[in-house]
C-alpha positions as YAML, in Angstrom:
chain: A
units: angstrom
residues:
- id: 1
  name: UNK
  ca: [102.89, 113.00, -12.11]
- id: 2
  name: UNK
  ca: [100.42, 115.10, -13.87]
- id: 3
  name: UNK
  ca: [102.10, 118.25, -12.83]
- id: 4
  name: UNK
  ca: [105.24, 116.78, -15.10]
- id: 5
  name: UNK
  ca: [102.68, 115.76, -18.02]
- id: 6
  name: UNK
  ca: [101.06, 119.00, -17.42]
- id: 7
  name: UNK
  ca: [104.23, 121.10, -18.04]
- id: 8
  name: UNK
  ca: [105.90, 118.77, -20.99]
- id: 9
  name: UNK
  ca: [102.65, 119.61, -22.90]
- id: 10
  name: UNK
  ca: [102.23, 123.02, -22.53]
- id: 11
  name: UNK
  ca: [106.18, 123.54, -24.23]
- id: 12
  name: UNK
  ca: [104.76, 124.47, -28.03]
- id: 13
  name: UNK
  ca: [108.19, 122.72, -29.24]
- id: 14
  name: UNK
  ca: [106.75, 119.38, -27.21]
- id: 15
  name: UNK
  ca: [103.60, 119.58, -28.96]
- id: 16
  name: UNK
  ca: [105.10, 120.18, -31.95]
- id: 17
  name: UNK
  ca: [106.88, 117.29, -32.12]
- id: 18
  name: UNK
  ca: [104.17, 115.07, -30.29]
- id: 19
  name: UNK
  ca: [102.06, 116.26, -33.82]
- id: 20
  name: UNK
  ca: [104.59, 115.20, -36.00]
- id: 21
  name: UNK
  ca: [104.85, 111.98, -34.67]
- id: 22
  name: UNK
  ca: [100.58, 111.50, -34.74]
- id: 23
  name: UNK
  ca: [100.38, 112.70, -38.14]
- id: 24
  name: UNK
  ca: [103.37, 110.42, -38.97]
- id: 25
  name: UNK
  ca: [101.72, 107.45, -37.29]
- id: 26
  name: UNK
  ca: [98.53, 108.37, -39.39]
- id: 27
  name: UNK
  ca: [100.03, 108.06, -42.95]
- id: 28
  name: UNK
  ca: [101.90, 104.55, -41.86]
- id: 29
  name: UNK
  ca: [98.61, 103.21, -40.82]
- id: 30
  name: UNK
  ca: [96.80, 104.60, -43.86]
- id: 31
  name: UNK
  ca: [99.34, 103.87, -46.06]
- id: 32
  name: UNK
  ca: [98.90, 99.84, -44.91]
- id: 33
  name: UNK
  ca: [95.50, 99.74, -45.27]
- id: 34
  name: UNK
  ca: [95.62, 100.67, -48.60]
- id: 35
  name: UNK
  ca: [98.13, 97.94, -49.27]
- id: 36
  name: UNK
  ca: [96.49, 95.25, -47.27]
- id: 37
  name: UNK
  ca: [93.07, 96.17, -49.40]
- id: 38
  name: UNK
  ca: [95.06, 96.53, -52.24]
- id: 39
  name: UNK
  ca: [96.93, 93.10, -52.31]
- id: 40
  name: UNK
  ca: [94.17, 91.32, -50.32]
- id: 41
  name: UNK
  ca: [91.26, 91.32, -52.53]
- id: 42
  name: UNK
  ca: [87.79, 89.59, -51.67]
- id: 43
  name: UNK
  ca: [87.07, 86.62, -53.89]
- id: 44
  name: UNK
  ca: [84.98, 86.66, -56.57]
- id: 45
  name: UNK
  ca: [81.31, 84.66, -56.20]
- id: 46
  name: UNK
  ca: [80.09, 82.43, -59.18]
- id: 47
  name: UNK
  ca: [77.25, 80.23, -59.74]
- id: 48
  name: UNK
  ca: [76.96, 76.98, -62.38]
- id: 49
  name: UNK
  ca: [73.97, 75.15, -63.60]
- id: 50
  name: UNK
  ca: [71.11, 77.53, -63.77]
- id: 51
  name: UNK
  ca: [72.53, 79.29, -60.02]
- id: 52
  name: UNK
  ca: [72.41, 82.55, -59.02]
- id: 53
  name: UNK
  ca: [75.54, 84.24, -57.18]
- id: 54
  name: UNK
  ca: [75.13, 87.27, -55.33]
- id: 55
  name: UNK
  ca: [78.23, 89.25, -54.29]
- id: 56
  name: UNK
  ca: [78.15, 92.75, -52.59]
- id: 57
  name: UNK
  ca: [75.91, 95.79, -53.30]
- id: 58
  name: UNK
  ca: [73.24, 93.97, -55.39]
- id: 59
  name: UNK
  ca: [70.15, 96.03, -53.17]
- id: 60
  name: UNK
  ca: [67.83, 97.05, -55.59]
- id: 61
  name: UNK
  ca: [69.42, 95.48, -58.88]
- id: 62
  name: UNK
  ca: [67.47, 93.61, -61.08]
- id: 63
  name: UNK
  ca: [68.32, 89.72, -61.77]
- id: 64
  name: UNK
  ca: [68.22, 88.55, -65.36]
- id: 65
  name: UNK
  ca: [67.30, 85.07, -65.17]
- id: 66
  name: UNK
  ca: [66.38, 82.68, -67.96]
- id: 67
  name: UNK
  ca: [62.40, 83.38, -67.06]
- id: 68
  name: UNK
  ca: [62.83, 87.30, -67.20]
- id: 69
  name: UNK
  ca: [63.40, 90.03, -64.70]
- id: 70
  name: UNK
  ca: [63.32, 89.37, -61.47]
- id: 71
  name: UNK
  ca: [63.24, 92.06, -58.34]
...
């Protein structure tokens, strides 16, 4: 059994083909995720009555409030 694997891999014209078909696979699956993020976006985070709403990648931002800057 790994004889057989063995000698269908060492053929360059098997692992030529075996490459194509990876870097084929690769750009379907990339091309998806960039779809899925692209059509699937996060939803957005608001606040009402004097709230504050934090979303993503606020570390170390300041936070303008009514009473000054915050941190």
């Amino acid at each position: 059994m790994l004889g057989n694997n063995l000698a269908f891999l060492q053929d360059p014209g098997n692992r030529a083909v075996l490459g194509w078909i990876g870097g084929g696979i690769v750009v379907v699956i990339g091309g998806l995720w960039a779809a899925f993020k692209f059509f699937f976006k996060k939803p957005t985070v608001s606040a009402s009555n004097g709230g504050v709403a934090a979303g993503r990648d606020i570390r170390d931002t300041d936070i303008n409030t009514r009473g000054g800057s915050k941190r």
